[in-house]
C-alpha positions in Angstrom: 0.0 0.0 0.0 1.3 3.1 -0.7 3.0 5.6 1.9 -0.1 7.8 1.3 -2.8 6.2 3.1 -1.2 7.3 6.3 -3.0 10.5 6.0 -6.3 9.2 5.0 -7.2 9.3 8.9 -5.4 12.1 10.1 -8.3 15.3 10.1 -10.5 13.0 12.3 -7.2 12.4 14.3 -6.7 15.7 14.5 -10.3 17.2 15.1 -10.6 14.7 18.0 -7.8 15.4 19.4 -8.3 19.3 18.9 -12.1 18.8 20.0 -10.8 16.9 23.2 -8.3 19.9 24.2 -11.1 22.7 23.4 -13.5 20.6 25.5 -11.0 21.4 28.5 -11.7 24.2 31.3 -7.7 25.0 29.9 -8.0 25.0 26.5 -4.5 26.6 25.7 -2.7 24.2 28.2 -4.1 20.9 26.8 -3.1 21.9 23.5 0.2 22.9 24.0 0.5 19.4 26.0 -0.3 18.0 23.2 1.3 19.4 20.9 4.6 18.3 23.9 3.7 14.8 22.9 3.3 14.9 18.7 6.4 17.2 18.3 9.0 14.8 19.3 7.3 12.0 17.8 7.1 14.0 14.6 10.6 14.8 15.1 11.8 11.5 16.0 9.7 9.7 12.7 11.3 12.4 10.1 14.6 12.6 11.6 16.2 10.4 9.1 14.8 12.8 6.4 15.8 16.7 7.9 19.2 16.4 6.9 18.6 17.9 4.1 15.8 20.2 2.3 16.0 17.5 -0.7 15.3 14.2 1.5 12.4 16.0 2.9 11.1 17.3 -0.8 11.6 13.5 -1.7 9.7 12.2 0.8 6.7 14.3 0.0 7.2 13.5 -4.0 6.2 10.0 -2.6 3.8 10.8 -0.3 1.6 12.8 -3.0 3.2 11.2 -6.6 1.6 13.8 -8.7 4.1 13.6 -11.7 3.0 9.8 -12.4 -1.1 11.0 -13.3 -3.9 11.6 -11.5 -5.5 8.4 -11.1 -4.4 4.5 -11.9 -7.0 3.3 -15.1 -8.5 0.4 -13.0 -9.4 2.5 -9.8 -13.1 4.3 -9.9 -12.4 7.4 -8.1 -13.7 10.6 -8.8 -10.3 11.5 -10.7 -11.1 8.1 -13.1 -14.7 7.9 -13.2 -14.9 11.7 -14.8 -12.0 11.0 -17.0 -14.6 9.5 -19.7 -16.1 13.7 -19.9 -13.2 15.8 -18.8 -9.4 14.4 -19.9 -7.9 15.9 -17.2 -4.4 15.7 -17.9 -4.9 17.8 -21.4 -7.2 20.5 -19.5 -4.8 21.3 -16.4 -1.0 21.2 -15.8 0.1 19.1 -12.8 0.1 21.7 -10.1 -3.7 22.9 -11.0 -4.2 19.1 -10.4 -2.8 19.2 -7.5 -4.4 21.9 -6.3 -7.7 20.9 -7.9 -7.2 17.2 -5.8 -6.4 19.1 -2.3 -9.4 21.1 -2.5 -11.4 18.1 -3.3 -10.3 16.3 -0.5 -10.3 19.5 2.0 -14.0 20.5 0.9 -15.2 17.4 1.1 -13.3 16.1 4.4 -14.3 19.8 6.1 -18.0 19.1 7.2 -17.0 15.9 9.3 -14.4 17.9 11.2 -16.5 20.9 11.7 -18.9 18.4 13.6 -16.6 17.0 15.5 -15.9 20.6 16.9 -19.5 21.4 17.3 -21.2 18.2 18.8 -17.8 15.6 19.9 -19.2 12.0 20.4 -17.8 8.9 20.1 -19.9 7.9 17.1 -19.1 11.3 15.2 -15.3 10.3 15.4 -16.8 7.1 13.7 -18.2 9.0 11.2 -15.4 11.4 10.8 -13.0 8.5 10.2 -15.2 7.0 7.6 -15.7 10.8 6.2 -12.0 11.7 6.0 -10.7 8.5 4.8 -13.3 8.4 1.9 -12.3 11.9 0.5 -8.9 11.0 0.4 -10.0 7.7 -1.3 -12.4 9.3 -3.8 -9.7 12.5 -4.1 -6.4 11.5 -4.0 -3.7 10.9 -6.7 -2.7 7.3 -7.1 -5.0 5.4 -5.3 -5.0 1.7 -5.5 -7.8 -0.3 -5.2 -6.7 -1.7 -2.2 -7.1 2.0 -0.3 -10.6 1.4 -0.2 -10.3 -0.7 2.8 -9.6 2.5 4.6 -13.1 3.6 4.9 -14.5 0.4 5.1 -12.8 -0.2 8.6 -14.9 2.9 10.1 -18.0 1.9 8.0 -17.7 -2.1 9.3 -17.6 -0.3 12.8 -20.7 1.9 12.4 -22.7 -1.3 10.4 -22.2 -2.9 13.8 -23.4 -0.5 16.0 -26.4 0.2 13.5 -26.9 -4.2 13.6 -27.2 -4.4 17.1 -29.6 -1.6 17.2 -31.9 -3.2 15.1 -31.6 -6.6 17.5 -32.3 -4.7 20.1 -35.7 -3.0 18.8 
């Protein structure tokens, strides 16, 4: 799988986490004790990379491949399903794609986080899982077909709470 999917849950990481820390009676304090835990383990997981400004640049070339196409031909994403109306990679050069894919995945990931600042819950980081993950799926440059798992794992969890519900009634 593809160094990618890493980031298909982090914004529901990150707005429970920031929801959680807002939710305190010291709002500043919790986030900067957080932010005391994810700097050094940011800095401990890049550190191989920040010798230079190139290893860095290269590691984000293969986070987000850009330069190899928008989409792979076998994988129905937004970016392959619309390719049949728009050819995409004759309309736009690669950084309006790029910037054309973040939005996508930013406008379409923002309502779940939003949520999660407005009305926390257990269930809305369900849904906020299942949310982000499928943006980036739908979204995102090179996605395999195998990526698709990524949402499935929060939708399996919410089928299961919805299942029992209907035992229950």
């Amino acid at each position: 799988m593809d160094p990618q999917v890493s980031t298909y849950f982090a914004p529901a990481f990150f707005g429970h986490l920031l929801c959680k820390c807002l939710r305190h009676r010291s709002p500043l304090l919790e986030v900067f004790k957080l932010g005391l835990v994810v700097t050094p383990t940011f800095t401990v997981v890049w550190s191989p990379y920040l010798y230079s400004l190139e290893a860095v640049m290269e590691v984000l070339s293969r986070l987000a491949p850009f330069e190899r196409g928008v989409y792979e031909d076998y994988v129905a994403n937004f970016w392959c399903t619309f390719s049949v109306l728009v050819k995409w990679k004759k309309l736009f050069a690669i950084h309006s794609l790029k910037l054309l894919s973040s939005g996508a995945i930013i406008l379409t990931g923002l309502p779940s986080m939003v949520q999660r600042l407005k009305d926390p819950s257990d269930i809305g980081f369900l849904y906020a899982l299942l949310n982000s993950s499928s943006s980036f799926y739908m979204f995102s440059f090179q996605v395999y077909e195998k990526s698709i798992l990524l949402p499935l794992l929060p939708a399996s969890l919410l089928a299961m709470g919805k299942r029992l519900n209907f035992l229950d009634g």
